[in-house]
One Martini backbone bead per residue (centre of mass of N, CA, C, O) as a GRO file, in nm:
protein
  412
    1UNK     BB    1  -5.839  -2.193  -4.325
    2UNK     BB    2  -5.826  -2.266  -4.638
    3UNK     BB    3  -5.643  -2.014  -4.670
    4UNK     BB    4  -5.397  -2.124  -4.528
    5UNK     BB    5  -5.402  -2.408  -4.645
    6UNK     BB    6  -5.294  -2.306  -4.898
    7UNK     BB    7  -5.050  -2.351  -5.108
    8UNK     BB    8  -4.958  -2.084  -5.201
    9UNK     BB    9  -4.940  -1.965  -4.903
   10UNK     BB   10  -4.731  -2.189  -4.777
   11UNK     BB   11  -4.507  -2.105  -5.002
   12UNK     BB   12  -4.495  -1.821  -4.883
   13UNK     BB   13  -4.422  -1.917  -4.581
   14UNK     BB   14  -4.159  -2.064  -4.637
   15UNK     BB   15  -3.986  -1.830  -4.777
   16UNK     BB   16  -4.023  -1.641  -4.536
   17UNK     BB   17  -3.855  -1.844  -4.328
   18UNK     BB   18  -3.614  -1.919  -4.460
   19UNK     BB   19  -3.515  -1.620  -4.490
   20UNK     BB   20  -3.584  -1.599  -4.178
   21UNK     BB   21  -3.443  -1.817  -4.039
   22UNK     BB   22  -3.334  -1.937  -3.749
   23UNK     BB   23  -3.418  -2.089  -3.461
   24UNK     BB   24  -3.485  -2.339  -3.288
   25UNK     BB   25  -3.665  -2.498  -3.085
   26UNK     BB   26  -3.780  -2.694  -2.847
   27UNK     BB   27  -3.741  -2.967  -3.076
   28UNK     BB   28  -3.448  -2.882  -3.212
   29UNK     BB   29  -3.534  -2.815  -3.524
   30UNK     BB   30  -3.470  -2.696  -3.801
   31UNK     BB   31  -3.528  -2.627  -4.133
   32UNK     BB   32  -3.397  -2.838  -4.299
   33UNK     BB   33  -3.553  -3.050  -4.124
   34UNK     BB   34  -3.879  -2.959  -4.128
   35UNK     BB   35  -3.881  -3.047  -4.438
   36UNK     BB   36  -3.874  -3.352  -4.425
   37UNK     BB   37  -4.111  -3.345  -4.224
   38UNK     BB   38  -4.332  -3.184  -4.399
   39UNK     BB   39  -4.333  -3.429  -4.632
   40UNK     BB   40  -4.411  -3.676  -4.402
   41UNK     BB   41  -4.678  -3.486  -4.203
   42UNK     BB   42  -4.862  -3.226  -4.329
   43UNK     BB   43  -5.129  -3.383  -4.379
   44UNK     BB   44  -5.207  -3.418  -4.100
   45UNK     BB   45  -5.155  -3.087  -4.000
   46UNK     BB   46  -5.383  -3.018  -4.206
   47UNK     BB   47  -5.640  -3.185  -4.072
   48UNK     BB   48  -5.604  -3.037  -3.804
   49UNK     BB   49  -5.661  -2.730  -3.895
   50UNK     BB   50  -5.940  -2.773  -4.000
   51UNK     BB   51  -6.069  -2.909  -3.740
   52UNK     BB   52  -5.915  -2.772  -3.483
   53UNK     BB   53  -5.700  -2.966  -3.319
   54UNK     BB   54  -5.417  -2.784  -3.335
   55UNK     BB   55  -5.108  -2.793  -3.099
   56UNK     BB   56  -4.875  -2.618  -2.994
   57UNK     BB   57  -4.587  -2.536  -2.929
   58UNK     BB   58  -4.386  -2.431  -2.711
   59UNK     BB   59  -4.186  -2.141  -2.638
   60UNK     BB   60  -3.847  -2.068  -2.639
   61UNK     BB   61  -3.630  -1.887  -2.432
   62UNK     BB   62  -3.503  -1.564  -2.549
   63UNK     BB   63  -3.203  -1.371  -2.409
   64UNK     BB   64  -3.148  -1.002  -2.506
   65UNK     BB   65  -3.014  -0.755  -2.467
   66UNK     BB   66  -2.996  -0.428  -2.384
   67UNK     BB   67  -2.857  -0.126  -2.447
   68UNK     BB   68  -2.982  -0.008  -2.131
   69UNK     BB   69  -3.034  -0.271  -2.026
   70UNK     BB   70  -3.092  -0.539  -1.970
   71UNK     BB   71  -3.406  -0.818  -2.095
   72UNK     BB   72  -3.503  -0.941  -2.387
   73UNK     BB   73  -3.783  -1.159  -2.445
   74UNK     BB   74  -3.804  -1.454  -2.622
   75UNK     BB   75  -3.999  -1.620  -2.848
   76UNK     BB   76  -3.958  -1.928  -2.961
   77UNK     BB   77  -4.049  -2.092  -3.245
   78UNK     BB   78  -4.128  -2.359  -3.400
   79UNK     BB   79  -4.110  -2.434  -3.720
   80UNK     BB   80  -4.425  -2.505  -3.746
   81UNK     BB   81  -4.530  -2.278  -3.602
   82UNK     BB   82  -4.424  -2.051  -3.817
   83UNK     BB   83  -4.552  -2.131  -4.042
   84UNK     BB   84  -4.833  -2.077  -3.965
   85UNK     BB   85  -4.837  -1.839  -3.861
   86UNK     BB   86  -4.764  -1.701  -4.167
   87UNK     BB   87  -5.015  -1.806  -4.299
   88UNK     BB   88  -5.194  -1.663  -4.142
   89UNK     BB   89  -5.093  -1.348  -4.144
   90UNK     BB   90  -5.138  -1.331  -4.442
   91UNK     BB   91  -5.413  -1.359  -4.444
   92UNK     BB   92  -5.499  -1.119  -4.185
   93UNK     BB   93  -5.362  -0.884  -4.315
   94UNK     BB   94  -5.509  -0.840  -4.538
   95UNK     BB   95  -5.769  -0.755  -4.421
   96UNK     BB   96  -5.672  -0.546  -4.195
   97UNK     BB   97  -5.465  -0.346  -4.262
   98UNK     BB   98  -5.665  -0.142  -4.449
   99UNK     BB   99  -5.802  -0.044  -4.123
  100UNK     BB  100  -5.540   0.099  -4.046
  101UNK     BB  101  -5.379   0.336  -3.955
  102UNK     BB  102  -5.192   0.612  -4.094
  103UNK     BB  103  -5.019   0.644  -3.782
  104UNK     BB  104  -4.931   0.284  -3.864
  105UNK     BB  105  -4.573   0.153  -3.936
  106UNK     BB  106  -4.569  -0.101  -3.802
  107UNK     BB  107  -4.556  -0.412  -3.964
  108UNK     BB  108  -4.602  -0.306  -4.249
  109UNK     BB  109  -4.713  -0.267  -4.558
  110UNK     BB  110  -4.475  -0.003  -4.675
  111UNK     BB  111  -4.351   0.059  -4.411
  112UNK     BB  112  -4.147   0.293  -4.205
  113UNK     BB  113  -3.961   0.424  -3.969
  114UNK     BB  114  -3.910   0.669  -4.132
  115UNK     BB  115  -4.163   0.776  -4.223
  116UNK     BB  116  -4.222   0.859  -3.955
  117UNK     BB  117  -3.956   1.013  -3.898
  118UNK     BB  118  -4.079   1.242  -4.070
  119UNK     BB  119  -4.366   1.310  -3.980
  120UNK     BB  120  -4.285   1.414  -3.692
  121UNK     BB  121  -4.120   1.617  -3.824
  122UNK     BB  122  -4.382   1.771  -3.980
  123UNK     BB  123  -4.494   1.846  -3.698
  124UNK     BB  124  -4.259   2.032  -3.590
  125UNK     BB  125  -4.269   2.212  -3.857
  126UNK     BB  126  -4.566   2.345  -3.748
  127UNK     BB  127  -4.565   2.338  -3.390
  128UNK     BB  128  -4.548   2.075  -3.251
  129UNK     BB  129  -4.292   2.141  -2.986
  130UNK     BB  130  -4.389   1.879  -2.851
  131UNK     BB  131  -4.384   1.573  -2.677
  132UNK     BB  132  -4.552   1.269  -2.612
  133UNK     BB  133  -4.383   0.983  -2.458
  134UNK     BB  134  -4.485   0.675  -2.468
  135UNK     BB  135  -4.425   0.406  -2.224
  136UNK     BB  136  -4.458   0.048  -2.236
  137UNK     BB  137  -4.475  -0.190  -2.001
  138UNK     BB  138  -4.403  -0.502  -2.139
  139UNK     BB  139  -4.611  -0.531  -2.362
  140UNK     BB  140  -4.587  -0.793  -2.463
  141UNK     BB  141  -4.632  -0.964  -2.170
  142UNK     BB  142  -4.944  -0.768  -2.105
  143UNK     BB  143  -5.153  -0.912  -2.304
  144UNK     BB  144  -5.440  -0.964  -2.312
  145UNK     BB  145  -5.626  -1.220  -2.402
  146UNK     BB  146  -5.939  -1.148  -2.399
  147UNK     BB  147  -5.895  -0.868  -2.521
  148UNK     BB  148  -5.767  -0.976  -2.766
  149UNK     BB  149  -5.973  -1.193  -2.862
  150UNK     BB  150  -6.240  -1.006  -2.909
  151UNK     BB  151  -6.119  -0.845  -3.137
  152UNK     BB  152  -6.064  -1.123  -3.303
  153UNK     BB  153  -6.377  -1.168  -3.324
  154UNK     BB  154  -6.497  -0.950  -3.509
  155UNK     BB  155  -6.310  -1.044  -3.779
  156UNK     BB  156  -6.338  -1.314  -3.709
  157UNK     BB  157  -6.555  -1.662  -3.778
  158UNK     BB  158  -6.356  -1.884  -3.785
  159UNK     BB  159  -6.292  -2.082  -3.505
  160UNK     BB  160  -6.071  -2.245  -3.584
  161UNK     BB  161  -5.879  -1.963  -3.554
  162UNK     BB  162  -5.944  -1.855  -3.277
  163UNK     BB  163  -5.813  -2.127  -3.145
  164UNK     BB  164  -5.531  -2.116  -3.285
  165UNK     BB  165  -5.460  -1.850  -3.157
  166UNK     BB  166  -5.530  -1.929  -2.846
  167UNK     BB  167  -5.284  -2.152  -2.867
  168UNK     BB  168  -5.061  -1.983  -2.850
  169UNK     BB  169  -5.095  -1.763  -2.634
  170UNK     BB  170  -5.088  -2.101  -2.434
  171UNK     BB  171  -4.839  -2.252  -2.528
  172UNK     BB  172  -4.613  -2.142  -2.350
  173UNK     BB  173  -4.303  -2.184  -2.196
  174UNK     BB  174  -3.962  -2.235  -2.205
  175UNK     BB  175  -3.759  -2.301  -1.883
  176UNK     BB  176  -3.513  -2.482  -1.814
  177UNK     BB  177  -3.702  -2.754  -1.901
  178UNK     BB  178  -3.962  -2.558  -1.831
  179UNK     BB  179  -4.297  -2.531  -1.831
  180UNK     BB  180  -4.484  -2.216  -1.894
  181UNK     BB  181  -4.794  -2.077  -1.851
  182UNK     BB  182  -4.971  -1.823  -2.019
  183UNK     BB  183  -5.236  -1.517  -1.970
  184UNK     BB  184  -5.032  -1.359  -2.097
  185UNK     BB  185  -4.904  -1.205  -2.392
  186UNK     BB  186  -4.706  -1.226  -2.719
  187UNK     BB  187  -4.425  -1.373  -2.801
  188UNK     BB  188  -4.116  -1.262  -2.926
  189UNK     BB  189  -4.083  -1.381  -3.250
  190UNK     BB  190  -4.307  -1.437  -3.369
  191UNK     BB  191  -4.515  -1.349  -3.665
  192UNK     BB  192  -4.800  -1.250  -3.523
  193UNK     BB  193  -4.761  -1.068  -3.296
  194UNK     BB  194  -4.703  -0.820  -3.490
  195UNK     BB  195  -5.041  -0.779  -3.533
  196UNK     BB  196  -5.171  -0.818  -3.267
  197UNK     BB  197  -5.082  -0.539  -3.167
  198UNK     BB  198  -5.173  -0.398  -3.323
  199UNK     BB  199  -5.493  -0.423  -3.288
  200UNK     BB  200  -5.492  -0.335  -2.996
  201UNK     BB  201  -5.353  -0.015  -3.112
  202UNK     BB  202  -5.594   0.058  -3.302
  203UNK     BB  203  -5.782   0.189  -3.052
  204UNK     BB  204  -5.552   0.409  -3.021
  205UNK     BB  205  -5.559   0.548  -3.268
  206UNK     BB  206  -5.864   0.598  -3.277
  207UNK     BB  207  -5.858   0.778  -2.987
  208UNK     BB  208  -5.684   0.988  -3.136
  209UNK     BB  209  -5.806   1.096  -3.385
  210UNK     BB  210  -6.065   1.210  -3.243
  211UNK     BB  211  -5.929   1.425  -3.098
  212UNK     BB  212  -5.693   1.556  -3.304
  213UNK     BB  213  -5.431   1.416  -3.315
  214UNK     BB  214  -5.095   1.382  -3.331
  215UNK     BB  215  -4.919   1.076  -3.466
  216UNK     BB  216  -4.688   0.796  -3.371
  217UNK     BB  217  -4.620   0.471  -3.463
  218UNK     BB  218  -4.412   0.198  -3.349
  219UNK     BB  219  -4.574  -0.012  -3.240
  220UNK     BB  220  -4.516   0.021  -2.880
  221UNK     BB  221  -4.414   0.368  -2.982
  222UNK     BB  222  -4.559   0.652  -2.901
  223UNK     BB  223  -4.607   0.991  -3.045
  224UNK     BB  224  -4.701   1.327  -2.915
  225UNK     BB  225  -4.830   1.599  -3.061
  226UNK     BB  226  -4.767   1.961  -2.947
  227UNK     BB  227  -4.768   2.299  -2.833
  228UNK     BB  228  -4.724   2.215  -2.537
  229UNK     BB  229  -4.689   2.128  -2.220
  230UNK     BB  230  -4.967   2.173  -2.086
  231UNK     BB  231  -5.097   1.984  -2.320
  232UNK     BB  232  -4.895   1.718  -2.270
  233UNK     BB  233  -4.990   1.651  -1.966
  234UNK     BB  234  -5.284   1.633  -2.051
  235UNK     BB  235  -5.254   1.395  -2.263
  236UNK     BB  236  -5.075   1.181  -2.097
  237UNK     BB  237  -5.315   1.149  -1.868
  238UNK     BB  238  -5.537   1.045  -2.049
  239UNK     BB  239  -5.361   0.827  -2.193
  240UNK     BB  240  -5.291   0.654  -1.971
  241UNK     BB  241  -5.597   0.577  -1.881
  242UNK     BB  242  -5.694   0.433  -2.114
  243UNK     BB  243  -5.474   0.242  -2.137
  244UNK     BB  244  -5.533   0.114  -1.881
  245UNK     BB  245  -5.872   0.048  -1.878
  246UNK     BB  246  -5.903  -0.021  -2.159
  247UNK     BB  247  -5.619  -0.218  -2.241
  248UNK     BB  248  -5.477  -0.308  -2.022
  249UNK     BB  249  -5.203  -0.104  -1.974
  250UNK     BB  250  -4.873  -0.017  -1.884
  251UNK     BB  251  -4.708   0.329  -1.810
  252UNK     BB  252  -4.395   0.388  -1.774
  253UNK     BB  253  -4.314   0.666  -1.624
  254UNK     BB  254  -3.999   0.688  -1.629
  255UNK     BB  255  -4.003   0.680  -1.939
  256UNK     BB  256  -4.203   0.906  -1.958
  257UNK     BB  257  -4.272   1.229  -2.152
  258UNK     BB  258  -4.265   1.591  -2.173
  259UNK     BB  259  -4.115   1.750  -2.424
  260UNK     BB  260  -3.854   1.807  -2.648
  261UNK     BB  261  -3.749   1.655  -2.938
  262UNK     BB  262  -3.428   1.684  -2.863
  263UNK     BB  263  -3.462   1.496  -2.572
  264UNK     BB  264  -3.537   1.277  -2.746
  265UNK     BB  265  -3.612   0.949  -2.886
  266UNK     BB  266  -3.694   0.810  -3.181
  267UNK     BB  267  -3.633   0.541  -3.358
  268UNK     BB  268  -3.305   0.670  -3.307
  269UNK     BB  269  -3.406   0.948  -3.313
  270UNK     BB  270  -3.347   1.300  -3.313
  271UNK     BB  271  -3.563   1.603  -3.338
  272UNK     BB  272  -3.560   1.917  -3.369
  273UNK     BB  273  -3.693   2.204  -3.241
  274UNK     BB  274  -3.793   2.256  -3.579
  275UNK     BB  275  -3.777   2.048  -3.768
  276UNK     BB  276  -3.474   2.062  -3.967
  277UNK     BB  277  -3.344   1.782  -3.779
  278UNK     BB  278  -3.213   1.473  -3.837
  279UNK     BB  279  -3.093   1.261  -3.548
  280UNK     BB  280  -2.871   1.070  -3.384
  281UNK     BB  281  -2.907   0.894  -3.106
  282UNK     BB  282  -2.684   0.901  -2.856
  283UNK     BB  283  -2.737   0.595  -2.785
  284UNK     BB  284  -2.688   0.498  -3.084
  285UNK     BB  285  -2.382   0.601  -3.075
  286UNK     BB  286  -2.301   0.414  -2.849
  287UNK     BB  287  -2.384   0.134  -2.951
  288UNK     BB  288  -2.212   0.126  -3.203
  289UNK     BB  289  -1.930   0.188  -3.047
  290UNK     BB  290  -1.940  -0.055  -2.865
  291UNK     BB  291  -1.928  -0.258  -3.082
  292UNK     BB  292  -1.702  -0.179  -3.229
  293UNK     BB  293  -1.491  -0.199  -2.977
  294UNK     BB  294  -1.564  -0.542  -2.969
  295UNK     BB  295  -1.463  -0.633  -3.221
  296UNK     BB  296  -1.183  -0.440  -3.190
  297UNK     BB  297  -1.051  -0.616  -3.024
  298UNK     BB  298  -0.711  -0.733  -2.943
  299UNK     BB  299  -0.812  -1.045  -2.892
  300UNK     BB  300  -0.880  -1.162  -3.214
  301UNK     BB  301  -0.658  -1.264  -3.376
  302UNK     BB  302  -0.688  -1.139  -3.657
  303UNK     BB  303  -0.693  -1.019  -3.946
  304UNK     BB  304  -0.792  -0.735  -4.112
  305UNK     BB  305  -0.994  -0.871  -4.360
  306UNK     BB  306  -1.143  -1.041  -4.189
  307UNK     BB  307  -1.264  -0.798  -3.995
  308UNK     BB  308  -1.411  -0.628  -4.195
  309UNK     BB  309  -1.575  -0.853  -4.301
  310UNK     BB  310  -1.722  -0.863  -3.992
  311UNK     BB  311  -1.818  -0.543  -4.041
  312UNK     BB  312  -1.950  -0.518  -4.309
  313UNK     BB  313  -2.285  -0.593  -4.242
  314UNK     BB  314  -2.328  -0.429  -4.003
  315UNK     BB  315  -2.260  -0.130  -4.183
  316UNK     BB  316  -2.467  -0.145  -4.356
  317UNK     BB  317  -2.697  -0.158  -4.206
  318UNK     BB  318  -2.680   0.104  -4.044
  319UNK     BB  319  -2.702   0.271  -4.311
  320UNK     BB  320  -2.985   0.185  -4.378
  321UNK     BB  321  -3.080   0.336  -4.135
  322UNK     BB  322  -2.837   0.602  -4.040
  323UNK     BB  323  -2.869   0.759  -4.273
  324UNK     BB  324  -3.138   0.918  -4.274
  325UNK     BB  325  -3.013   1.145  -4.154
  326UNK     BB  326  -2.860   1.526  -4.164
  327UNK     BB  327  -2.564   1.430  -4.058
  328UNK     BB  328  -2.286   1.366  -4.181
  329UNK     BB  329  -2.071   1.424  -4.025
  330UNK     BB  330  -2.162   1.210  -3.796
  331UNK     BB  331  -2.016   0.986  -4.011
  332UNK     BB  332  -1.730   1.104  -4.094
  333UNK     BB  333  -1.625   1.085  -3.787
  334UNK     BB  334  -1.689   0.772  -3.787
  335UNK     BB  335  -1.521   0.673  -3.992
  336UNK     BB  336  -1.255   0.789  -3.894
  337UNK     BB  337  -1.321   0.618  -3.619
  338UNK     BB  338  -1.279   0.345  -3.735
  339UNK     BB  339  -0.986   0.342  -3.856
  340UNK     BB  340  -0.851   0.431  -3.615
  341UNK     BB  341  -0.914   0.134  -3.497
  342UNK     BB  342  -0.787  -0.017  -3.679
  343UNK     BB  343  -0.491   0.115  -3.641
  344UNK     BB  344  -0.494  -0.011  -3.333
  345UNK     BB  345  -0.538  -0.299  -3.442
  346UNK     BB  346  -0.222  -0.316  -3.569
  347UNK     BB  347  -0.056  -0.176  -3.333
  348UNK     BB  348  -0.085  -0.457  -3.164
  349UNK     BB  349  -0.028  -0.674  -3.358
  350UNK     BB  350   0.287  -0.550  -3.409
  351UNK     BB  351   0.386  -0.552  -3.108
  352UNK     BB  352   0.715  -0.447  -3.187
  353UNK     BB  353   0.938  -0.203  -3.258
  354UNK     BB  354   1.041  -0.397  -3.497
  355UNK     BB  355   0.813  -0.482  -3.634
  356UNK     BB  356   0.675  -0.205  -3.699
  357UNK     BB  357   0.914  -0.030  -3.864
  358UNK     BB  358   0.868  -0.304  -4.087
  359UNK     BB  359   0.572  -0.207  -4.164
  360UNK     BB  360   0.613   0.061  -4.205
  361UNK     BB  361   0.820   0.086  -4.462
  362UNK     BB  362   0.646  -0.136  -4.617
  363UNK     BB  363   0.449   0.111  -4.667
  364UNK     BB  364   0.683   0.402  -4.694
  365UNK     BB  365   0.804   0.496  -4.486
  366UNK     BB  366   1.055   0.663  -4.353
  367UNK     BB  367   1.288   0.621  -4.139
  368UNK     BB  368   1.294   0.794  -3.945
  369UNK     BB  369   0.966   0.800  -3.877
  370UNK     BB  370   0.947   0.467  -3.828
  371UNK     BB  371   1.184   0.502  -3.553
  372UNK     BB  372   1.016   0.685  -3.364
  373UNK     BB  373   0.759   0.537  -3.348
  374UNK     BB  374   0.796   0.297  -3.268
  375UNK     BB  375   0.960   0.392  -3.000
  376UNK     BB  376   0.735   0.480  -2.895
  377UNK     BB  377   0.537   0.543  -2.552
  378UNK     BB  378   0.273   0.535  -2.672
  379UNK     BB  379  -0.001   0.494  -2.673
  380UNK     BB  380  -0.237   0.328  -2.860
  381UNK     BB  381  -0.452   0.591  -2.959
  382UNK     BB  382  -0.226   0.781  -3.042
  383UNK     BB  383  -0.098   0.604  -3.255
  384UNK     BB  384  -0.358   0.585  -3.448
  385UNK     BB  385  -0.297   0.904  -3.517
  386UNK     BB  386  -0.025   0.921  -3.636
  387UNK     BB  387   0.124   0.988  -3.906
  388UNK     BB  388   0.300   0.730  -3.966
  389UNK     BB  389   0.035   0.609  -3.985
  390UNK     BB  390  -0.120   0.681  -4.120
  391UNK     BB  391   0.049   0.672  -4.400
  392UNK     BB  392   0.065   0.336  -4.378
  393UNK     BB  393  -0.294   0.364  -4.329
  394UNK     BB  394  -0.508   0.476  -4.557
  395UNK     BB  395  -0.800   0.491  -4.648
  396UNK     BB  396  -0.794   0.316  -4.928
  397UNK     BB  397  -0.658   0.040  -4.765
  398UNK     BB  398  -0.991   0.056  -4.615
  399UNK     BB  399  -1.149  -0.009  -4.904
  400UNK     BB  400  -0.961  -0.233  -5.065
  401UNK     BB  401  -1.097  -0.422  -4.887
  402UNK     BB  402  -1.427  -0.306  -4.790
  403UNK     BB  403  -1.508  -0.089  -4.624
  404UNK     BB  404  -1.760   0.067  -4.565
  405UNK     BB  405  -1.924   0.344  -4.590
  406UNK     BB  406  -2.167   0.574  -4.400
  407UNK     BB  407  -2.139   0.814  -4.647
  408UNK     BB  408  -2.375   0.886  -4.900
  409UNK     BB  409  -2.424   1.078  -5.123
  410UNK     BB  410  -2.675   1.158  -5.371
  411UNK     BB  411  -2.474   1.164  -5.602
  412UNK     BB  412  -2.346   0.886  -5.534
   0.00000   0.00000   0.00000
């Protein structure tokens, strides 16, 4: 506990605070607030945590809708809980981290989703070209305390640590003004929670490794890889017992399957099925393409630089992580689809006739051709192909706004 509340550990767990922003918890405090609070009250929260005695707030429930339907429930803890569980997270990460597997990528340093699905890539072009794709039904809210609280004092001895621990665990939720209780689950949204579900499944990635198996995990996401159907059926089977008798967690069937790998998607990507391209998972270009859509819906009422300014951050993280894919076209495919959804955006914008007439023109369109679009009765999707509305809004003028590229070569 002393390496916690060290002075130079608290001030990087604290620009690490800064850092994720995040709204309020349950007493409503900012982060900007947090610090003024912190100035005049650190030294007394400093002597609890010393003591053992310090006890966390309830975390705020925050529902999150899912892409594929339902709500993902987190837990938003207050910003002084933040802090510390961050500091907590520094002290036991460095310790533990050294200790877990290899073919484990989730929320460690240095590692990270692309490297999982590269190793993948690589277990599938060796031939083991099945994948058993297990999904664990509700982890982070199924984890039992007393099997997690076991686990972590193995290896931490401090008491005051393993109290604290287990005080998060059971600081409860607030839902619509009424606090309950909680006796499983970690909740999602504290920073300390997956380094406690690594631990968790440390368990797991241990008795994969022993049996000689190949596998990848990310978080609760674990894929595991074998040569045939029937062997990924008899793995699927006994690694499901390990789960439920072993881990107490419960393995979600309807979601689980043994597959080939082009079948299924792992982190967002699904890979051929001799392991030779890395290809954007179809959910995940469906969800892509439904928020660009709802972005770009006609009732924004904003100009067009403002709206690209509101797509650009959006399209830079996107394109940082399913750039990652082997397959350009369906990135070049998306851009050109991009472009599309703007200029119908602007023919929506310009209105009527006479005015859409003067748009194109002052853009340089010749006269008869931009008194014909203007004039045509063609649906607003159709007229965003027309060749006079490309000329009139190319390539270049959503470039010279910021728009950016989905697509950037190793060249480039």
């Amino acid at each position: 506990m002393e390496k916690v509340c060290n002075r130079e550990n608290l001030e990087t767990a604290w620009k690490r605070v800064r850092r994720n922003k995040g709204g309020p918890g349950v007493d409503g405090m900012t982060i900007d607030d947090a610090q003024d609070y912190l100035r005049k009250h650190w030294p007394n929260i400093r002597s609890q945590l010393l003591k053992g005695t310090y006890q966390p707030q309830p975390v705020k429930r925050v529902e999150i809708p899912k892409p594929e339907g339902g709500v993902r429930k987190l837990g938003v803890p207050c910003v002084v809980d933040r802090l510390i569980q961050q500091a907590l997270l520094q002290v036991l990460q460095e310790q533990w981290d050294p200790t877990f597997s290899e073919h484990s990528y989730g929320f460690r340093p240095g590692r990270s989703a692309h490297q999982a699905v590269a190793q993948a890539q690589c277990y599938i072009a060796e031939g083991y070209s099945y994948v058993v794709d297990i999904d664990l039904e509700k982890f982070f809210d199924r984890v039992n305390h007393d099997s997690l609280m076991a686990r972590v004092a193995v290896r931490v001895s401090d008491k005051r640590v393993l109290k604290l621990i287990r005080a998060f665990l059971n600081a409860g939720v607030m839902e619509d003004v009424l606090v309950r209780s909680v006796d499983e689950g970690t909740p999602q949204g504290g920073p300390l929670s997956p380094l406690l579900s690594n631990l968790l499944l440390d368990d797991l990635d241990k008795e994969l490794t022993r049996r000689g198996l190949r596998f990848c995990r990310y978080a609760d996401d674990c894929n595991i890889y074998v040569r045939s159907r029937r062997a990924g059926e008899r793995v699927m089977a006994s690694v499901s017992r390990f789960l439920t008798k072993k881990l107490l967690l419960k393995v979600n069937e309807a979601k689980s399957a043994v597959a080939r790998p082009e079948e299924r998607k792992f982190l967002g990507f699904s890979i051929s099925n001799d392991g030779g391209e890395r290809r954007i998972a179809p959910k995940a270009l469906d969800k892509f393409k439904a928020l660009i859509r709802d972005m770009t819906r006609r009732t924004r009422g904003i100009s067009l630089a403002q709206l690209i300014k509101e797509l650009k951050p959006y399209l830079m993280g996107w394109r940082g992580y399913f750039g990652f894919c082997q397959t350009p076209r369906v990135l070049t495919n998306l851009e050109a689809w991009i472009r599309r959804r703007l200029r119908l955006y602007l023919w929506r914008q310009w209105g009527n006739g006479h005015n859409r007439y003067k748009e194109l023109r002052r853009r340089g369109v010749p006269k008869l051709r931009a008194a014909v679009a203007a004039g045509s009765p063609t649906g607003f999707w159709r007229m965003s192909g027309h060749p006079a509305v490309q000329q009139a809004l190319r390539n270049h003028h959503f470039e010279s706004l910021g728009l950016p590229r989905l697509y950037v070569s190793a060249q480039a």
